[in-house]
N, C-alpha and C positions, 0 to 999 in steps of 0.2 A: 486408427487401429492401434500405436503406440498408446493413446492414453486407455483405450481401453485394458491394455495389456498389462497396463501400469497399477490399472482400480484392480483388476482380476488378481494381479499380485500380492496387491495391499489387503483384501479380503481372504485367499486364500493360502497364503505362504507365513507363515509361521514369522519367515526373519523379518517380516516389516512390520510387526506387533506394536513396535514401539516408535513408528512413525503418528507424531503426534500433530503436525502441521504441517499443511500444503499451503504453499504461495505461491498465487498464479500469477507470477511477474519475475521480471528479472532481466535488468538491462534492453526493456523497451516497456512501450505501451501497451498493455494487455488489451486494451478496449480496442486497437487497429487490427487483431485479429480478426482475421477475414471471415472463420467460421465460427464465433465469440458463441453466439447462440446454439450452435451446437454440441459445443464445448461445455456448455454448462447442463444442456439436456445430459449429456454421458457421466459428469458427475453425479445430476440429479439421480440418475438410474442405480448408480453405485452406492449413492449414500439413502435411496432407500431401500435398498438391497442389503445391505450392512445391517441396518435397522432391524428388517424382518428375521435376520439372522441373529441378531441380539448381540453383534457383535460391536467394538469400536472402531469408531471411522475418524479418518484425522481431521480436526477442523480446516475449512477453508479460508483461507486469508485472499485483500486483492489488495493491491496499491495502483491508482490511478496519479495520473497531473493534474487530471478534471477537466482537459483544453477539449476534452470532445466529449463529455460526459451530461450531452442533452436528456432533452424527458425522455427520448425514447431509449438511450441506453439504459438512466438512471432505474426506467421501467423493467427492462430487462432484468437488469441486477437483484432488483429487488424480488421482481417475480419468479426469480431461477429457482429461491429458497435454499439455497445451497450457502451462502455467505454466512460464516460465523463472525466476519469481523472485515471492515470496508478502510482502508486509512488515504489520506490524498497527500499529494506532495505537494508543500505552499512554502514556499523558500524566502526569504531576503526581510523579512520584517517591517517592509511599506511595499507601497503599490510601485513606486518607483524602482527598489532593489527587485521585488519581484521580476517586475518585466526585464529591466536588467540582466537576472540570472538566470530566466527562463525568456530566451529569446522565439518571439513570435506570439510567446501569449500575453494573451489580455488583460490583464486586473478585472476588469466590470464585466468579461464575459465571462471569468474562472469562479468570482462570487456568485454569478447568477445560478453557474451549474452547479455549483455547491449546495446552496441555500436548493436548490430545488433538488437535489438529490433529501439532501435533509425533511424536508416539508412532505416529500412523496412519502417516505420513507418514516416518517410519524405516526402516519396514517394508516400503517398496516399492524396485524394482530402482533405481528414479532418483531419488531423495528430492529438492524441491523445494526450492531456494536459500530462507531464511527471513531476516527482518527485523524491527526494531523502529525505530518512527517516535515519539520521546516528547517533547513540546514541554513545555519547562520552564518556571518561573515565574523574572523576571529577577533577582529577589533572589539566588536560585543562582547558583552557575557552573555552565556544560557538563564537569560529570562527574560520577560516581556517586559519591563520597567523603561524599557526604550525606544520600543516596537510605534507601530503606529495605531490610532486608535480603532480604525478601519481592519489593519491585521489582527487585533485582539480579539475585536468584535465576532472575525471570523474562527479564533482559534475557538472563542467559547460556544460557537454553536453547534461543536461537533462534544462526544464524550469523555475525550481524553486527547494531550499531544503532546510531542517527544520534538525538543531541542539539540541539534545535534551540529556539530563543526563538519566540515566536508573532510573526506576520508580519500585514502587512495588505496583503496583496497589491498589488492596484497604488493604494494611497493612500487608497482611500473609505471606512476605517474606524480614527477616531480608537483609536490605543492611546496611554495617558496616557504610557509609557515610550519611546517613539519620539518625543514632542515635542521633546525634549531633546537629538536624537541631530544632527548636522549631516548636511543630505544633499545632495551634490552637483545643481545646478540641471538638470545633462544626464540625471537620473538619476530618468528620470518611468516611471512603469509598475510592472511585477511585480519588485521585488527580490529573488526568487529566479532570474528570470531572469537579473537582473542579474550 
């Protein structure tokens, strides 16, 4: 009932005109959503109901890890037709940092969901914008000149991906390599907003 309350707003109140992006994640796994497929039938309804109205609907964004993102979800996703844009989270630059930073998953099982979300997802009339989100360790630089040939492999089979150092959102989590860094005093909160 909330999301519906929420598309109801977003189509017919004036002050959400200028919501331009929904992202369905945020400090967990969207795919463990118990009622996922549901969730996507109630957008679907919304955004062709916007449609008919001629109105604008904000694109839908997801971010997955990929650790459960079989054929049958990658199916889901894809068939919901609601995704403007898919991105996955693949961290550490080998197979080794990977599983490292992401404990419990697998290298050979996160490639395979990948590659098959990819491959499903070719194959249909609108193939879904895809991404990779890989937070690096700072001893690196931001770029693949180091990476492994295996992580490159998979950064180029998606459309685009972002580089990025681990963040602590808005301050409440010591990282040893951010003590060091000067931060402007006006400059309180989420640094990515910033």
């Amino acid at each position: 009932e909330i999301l519906k309350d929420v598309f109801e707003d977003l189509l017919n109140d004036s002050r959400f005109k200028s919501v331009k992006t929904l992202h369905l994640y945020n400090a967990g796994e969207v795919l463990l959503h118990p009622n996922l497929d549901e969730m996507l039938s109630i957008i679907r309804h919304y955004k062709d109901l916007a449609r008919e109205k001629k109105i604008s609907f904000p694109q839908i964004s997801l971010l997955t890890n990929a650790t459960i993102l079989d054929d049958k979800n990658s199916k889901m996703l894809i068939e919901s037709g609601i995704l403007d844009y898919i991105r996955f989270s693949m961290d550490g630059g080998s197979k080794e940092k990977f599983e490292e930073m992401r404990v419990r998953a697998k290298w050979d099982e996160f490639v395979k969901n990948i590659s098959t979300f990819v491959e499903l997802n070719k194959k249909t009339s609108k193939p879904i914008p895809t991404g990779i989100i890989t937070l690096v360790d700072y001893k690196n630089k931001l770029n693949t000149k180091w990476m492994s040939e295996e992580f490159i492999k998979l950064l180029n089979m998606v459309d685009g991906y972002e580089l990025r150092y681990a963040h602590n959102w808005g301050g409440e989590v010591e990282i040893e390599e951010l003590k060091n860094r000067s931060v402007k005093s006006y400059k309180i909160g989420c640094s990515l907003l910033m």
